[in-house]
N, C-alpha and C positions, 0 to 999 in steps of 0.2 A: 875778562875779569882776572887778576891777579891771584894767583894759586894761593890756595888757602884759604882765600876770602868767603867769609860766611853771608855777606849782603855784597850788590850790584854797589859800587861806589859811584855810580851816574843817577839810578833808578830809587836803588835802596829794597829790591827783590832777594829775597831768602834764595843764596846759593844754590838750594838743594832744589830748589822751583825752578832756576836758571837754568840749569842747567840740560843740554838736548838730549834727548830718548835716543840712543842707537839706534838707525834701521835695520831691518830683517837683513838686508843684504850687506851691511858692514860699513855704508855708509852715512852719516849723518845729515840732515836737510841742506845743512849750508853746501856742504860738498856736490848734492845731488845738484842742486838749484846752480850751483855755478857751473859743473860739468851740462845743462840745459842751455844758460846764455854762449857756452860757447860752442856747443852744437848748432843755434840758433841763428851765430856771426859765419860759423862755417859756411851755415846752406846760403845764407844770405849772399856772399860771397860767392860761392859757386854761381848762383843763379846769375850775380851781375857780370860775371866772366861770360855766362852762356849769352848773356844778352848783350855785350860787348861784339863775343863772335858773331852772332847776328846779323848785325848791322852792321858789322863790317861786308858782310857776304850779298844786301843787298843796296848798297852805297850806290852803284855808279848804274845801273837800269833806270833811264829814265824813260823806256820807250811805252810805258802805261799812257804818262801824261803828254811825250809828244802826239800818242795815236789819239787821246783823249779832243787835247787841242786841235789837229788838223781835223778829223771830226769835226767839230762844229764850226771849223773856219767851212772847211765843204760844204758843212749844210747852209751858211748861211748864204754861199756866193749862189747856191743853185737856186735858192727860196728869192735871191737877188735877182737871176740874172730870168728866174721864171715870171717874177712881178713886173718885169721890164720888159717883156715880152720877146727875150733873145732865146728863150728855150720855151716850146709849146705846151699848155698845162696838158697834154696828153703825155709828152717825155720827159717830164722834171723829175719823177721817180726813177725811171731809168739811169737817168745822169746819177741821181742819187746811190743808185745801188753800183752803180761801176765805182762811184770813187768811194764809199767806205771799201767795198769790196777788192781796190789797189789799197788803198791803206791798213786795212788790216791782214792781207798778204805781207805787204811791208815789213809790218812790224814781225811776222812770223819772221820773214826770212831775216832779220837783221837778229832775229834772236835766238838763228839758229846758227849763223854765222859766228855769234858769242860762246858756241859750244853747247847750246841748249834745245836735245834732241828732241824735249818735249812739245814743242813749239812749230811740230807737222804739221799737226793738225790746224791752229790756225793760218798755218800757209795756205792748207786745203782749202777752209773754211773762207776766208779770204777769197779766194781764186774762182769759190763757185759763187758767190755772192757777184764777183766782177761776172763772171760769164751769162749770169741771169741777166744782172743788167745791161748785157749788151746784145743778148738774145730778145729783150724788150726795144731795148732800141731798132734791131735791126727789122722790127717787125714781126719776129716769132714769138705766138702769144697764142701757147697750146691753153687749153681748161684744167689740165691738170699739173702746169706750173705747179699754183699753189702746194699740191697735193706731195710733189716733189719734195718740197721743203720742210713741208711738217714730217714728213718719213727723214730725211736727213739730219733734225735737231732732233726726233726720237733718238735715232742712231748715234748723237753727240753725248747724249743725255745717257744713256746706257753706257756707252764706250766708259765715261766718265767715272758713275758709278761699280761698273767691273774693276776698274783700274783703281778707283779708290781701297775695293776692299783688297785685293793685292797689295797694296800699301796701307794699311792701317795707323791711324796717326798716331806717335812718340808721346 
C-alpha cells in the first residue's frame, strides 16, 4: 500500500486493519514466512546433493545382479541336467551346493579385490557352502552336517548384529 493511504487500493480494507502486528521477535510474518521457504530450498538442496553423492558411490557394482543371475542359470542346468538323468537324484543337491557355493566365493572375492574389506565374510561363506558340497558328493555324509550349519548362520547372524551396533546408522 502506498504510504499514507487510509484504504487498500485493490481490497478497499481500512489501513489501520492492514496493517501487520510486529512479532515478539522483531520480525513481521512476511519476513518469518519467507526466511522458512528459504530454509526449506536449502535442505531441499542439501539433500539432493547428498543423494547425488550416493549414487554416484554405488553406480558401477554390479556383482548383486551377476551373482543373482548365475544363480539361477546354476540352478536351472542342475534341475536340467538331474531331469535327464546326467546327475543322480541322490547328488543334484550336492552339485547345487558346490556351485552356489563357487559363486558366492566369487563374488566375495571380486569385492574384495574392489577394495571392500567387508566382503570376508562372504568369501568365507561361500567357501564352506562349496566345501559341504563336495563333502556330499564325495560321500562324507556325517548326522550332524546339518547341525554344522545352523551353528554357523547363528554365528553370521550375531557377527552381524554385534557389528551393527558398532556402527549405528547416520
Amino acid at each position: 500500500m502506498p504510504a499514507g493511504s487510509a484504504f487498500c487500493p485493490t481490497c478497499g480494507t481500512p489501513a489501520s486493519a492492514a496493517t501487520p502486528q510486529p512479532q515478539p521477535g522483531g520480525q513481521d510474518w512476511r519476513t518469518m514466512r519467507r526466511e522458512a521457504r528459504r530454509h526449506e530450498k536449502q535442505e531441499k538442496y542439501e539433500k539432493n546433493e547428498k543423494g547425488e553423492k550416493n549414487e554416484k558411490g554405488r553406480g558401477g557394482d554390479i556383482t548383486g545382479a551377476l551373482v543373482g543371475g548365475l544363480i539361477l542359470i546354476w540352478l536351472g542346468a542342475v534341475f536340467f541336467l538331474q531331469e535327464n538323468n546326467y546327475i543322480s537324484s541322490a547328488n543334484w543337491w550336492s552339485y547345487l551346493l558346490m556351485g552356489i557355493g563357487a559363486i558366492v566365493a566369487l563374488q566375495g572375492a571380486l569385492r574384495m579385490a574392489m577394495g571392500r574389506r567387508a566382503y570376508l565374510g562372504s568369501f568365507i561363506g561361500g567357501a564352506i557352502i562349496f566345501l559341504i558340497g563336495l563333502a556330499a558328493y564325495q560321500g562324507f555324509t556325517a548326522d550332524l552336517w546339518p547341525l554344522f550349519l545352523v551353528v554357523i548362520g547363528v554365528g553370521v547372524l550375531l557377527s552381524a548384529m554385534v557389528g551393527r551396533q558398532r556402527r549405528p546408522a547416520p
